[in-house]
C-alpha positions, -999 to 999 in steps of 0.1 A, spaced: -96 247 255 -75 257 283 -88 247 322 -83 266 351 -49 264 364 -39 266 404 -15 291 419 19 279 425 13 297 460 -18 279 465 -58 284 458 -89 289 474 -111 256 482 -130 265 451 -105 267 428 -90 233 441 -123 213 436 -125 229 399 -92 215 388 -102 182 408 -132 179 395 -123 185 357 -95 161 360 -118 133 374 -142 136 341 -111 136 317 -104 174 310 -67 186 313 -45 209 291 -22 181 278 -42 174 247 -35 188 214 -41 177 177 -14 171 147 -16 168 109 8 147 93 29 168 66 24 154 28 45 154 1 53 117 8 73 131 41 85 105 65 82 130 97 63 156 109 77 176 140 51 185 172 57 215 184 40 217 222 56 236 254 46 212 273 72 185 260 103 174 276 128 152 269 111 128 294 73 129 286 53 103 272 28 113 239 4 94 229 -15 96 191 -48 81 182 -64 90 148 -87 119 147 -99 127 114 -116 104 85 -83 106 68 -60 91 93 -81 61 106 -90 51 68 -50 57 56 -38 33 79 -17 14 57 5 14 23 -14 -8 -9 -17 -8 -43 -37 -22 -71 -28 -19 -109 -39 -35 -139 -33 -32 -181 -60 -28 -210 -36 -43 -237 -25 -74 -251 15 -81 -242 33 -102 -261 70 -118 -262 94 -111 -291 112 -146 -286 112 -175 -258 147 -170 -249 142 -137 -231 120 -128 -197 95 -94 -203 83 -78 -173 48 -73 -172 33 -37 -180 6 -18 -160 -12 14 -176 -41 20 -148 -39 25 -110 -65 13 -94 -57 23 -56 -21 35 -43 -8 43 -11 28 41 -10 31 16 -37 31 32 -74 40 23 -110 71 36 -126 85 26 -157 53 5 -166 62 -22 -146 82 -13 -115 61 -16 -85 77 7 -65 73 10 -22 83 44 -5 79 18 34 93 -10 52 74 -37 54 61 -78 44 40 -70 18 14 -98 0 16 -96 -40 -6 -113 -62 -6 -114 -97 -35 -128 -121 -27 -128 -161 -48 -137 -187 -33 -158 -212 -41 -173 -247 -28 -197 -266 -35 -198 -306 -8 -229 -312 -17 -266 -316 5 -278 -283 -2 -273 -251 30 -244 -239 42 -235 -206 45 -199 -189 66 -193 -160 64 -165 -142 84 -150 -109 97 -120 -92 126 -96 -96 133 -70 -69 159 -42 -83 169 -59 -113 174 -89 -97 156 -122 -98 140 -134 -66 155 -171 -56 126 -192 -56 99 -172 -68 92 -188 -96 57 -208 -109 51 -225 -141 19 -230 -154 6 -249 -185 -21 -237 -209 -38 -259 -237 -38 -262 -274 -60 -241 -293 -98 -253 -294 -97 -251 -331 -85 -231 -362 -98 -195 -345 -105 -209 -310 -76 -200 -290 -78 -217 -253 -70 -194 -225 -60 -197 -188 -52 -176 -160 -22 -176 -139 -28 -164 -103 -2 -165 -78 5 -154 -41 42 -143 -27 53 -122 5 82 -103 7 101 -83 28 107 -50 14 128 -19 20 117 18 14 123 22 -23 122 -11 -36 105 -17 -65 98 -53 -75 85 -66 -116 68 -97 -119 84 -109 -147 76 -140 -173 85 -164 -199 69 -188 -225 77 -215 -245 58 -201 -276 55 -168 -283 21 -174 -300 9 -176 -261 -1 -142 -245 -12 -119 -219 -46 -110 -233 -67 -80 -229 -105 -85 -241 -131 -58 -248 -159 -50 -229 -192 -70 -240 -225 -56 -245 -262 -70 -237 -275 -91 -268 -297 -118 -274 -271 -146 -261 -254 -128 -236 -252 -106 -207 -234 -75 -206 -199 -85 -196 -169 -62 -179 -133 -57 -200 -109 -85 -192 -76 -71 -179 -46 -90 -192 -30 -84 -158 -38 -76 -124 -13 -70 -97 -24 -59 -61 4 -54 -28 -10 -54 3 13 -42 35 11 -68 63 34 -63 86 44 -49 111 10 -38 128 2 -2 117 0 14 148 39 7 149 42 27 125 35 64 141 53 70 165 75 94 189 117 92 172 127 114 194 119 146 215 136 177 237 119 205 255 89 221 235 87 198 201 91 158 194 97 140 153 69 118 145 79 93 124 49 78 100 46 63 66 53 79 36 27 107 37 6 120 7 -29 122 20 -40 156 34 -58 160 68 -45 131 79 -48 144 116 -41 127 153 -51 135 187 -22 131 212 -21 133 253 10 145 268 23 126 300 48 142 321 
C-alpha cells in the first residue's frame, strides 16, 4: 500500500497532518516483503528503489515457512543389521531413512553431509548385540572428510551372550560438537573386537498375550542439530547499492520462506 506523499514545493495543512498522522500509527512506504530463492541458494537479491548504498533494512519472518525454517538439522536412522567383515578395519555406519533434513543430508549411505557454517550437536545411538561367550569392546568416533577426528573417540563394552541363543545387547549413545564448514560431511565410524558383535536392527512386535505392541528397533540413529551462531545471524544484508541489496541466508530449499523488511534511510 502506498501513503500519501507531500509536494516537494510544499502541501496544504491537510495533507501535512495525513502524512503526520500515518506516520505516528506506523504506516510509511518503506516496507516491502521477500521470498528467499530455493534450490539450496545461499542469496537472494532485493530489488527496492528505495535502497542506497547507505540505508539500513531490516528482515523479520513473515510467513509459516520462514519462522518454522529457522535453522539447519537432520535426523537419520537404518532398518538393517550391519556387520564388520574383520576387527582390523573401521566401517562407517550406514543410514537408509531420513527422518527430518534441513541442510544436513545423507550421501553415500553414511556421509552426513552440511551445505552451512556452523557448531553443530551430533548424537549417535546404535544398537548392538553380542552372540560370543566374552564380554567385546566397540569403539566408535568421528571422521570429517576422510579424516579421523583427534579425540573423538568412545569405547564401550557389551556382555557375553545370556545363553546358547540369548545374545546380550547394549546401546551406545554418544554426544560431540563440532565446528563445521559448508560442505563438510562427517561419518561416525566404528570398530569391534569380535565381529560376532553388531549393529542390530529388530522387527516391529505385535500385541499378544505376553506383550504389548512394540515399535521397530533401529540399529542406528544419528541426529545434528545446528547451534551456533544465533539464527537470526544468519540473514542478513552482504551488501547493497542504489535500488537492490544480496541477502545472504542459509542454504535455501524450502518454498515461501518469506520476510518482511523496513527500509531506513
Amino acid at each position: 500500500m502506498q501513503f500519501r506523499l507531500l509536494p516537494y514545493q510544499g502541501g496544504t495543512p491537510r495533507q501535512i497532518s495525513e502524512v503526520v498522522n500515518n506516520l505516528m500509527n506506523g504506516k510509511s512506504n518503506n516496507t516491502g516483503t521477500i521470498t528467499l530463492a530455493t534450490g539450496n541458494a545461499t542469496s537472494t537479491t532485493l530489488y527496492d528503489e528505495r535502497i542506497s548504498a547507505d540505508s539500513k533494512i531490516i528482515l523479520i519472518p513473515f510467513s509459516d515457512a520462514a519462522e518454522a525454517d529457522s535453522a539447519p538439522y537432520g535426523a537419520f536412522q537404518d532398518s538393517t543389521d550391519q556387520s564388520a567383515t574383520t576387527i582390523s578395519a573401521a566401517y562407517a555406519m550406514k543410514y537408509n531413512t531420513t527422518d527430518y533434513s534441513n541442510g544436513v543430508y545423507v550421501s553415500n549411505d553414511s556421509r552426513i553431509n552440511f551445505r552451512n557454517y556452523g557448531i553443530y550437536a551430533l548424537q549417535y545411538s546404535g544398537q548392538f548385540k553380542n552372540t560370543t561367550n566374552d564380554g567385546q569392546d566397540i569403539d566408535i568416533w568421528f571422521r570429517k572428510n576422510g579424516t579421523d577426528i583427534a579425540g573423538s573417540n568412545t569405547r564401550f563394552h557389551i556382555p557375553a551372550r545370556k545363553s546358547t541363543g540369548d545374545p546380550s545387547y547394549t546401546v551406545a549413545v554418544s554426544t560431540f560438537m563440532f565446528e563445521l564448514q559448508a560442505g563438510d560431511y562427517v561419518e561416525v565410524m566404528w570398530r569391534v573386537s569380535d565381529i560376532a558383535v553388531t549393529l542390530e536392527h529388530l522387527a516391529s512386535v505385535s500385541s499378544g498375550t505376553l506383550t504389548p505392541a512394540i515399535p521397530a528397533t533401529p540399529s542406528i540413529i544419528l541426529t545434528a542439530q545446528y547451534i551456533a551462531p544465533m539464527a537470526y545471524s544468519n540473514i542478513f544484508v552482504s551488501a547493497q547499492q542504489a535500488g537492490q541489496a544480496t541477502i545472504s541466508h542459509y542454504a535455501n530449499s524450502t518454498a515461501n520462506k518469506t520476510y518482511a523488511y523496513i527500509i531506513v534511510g
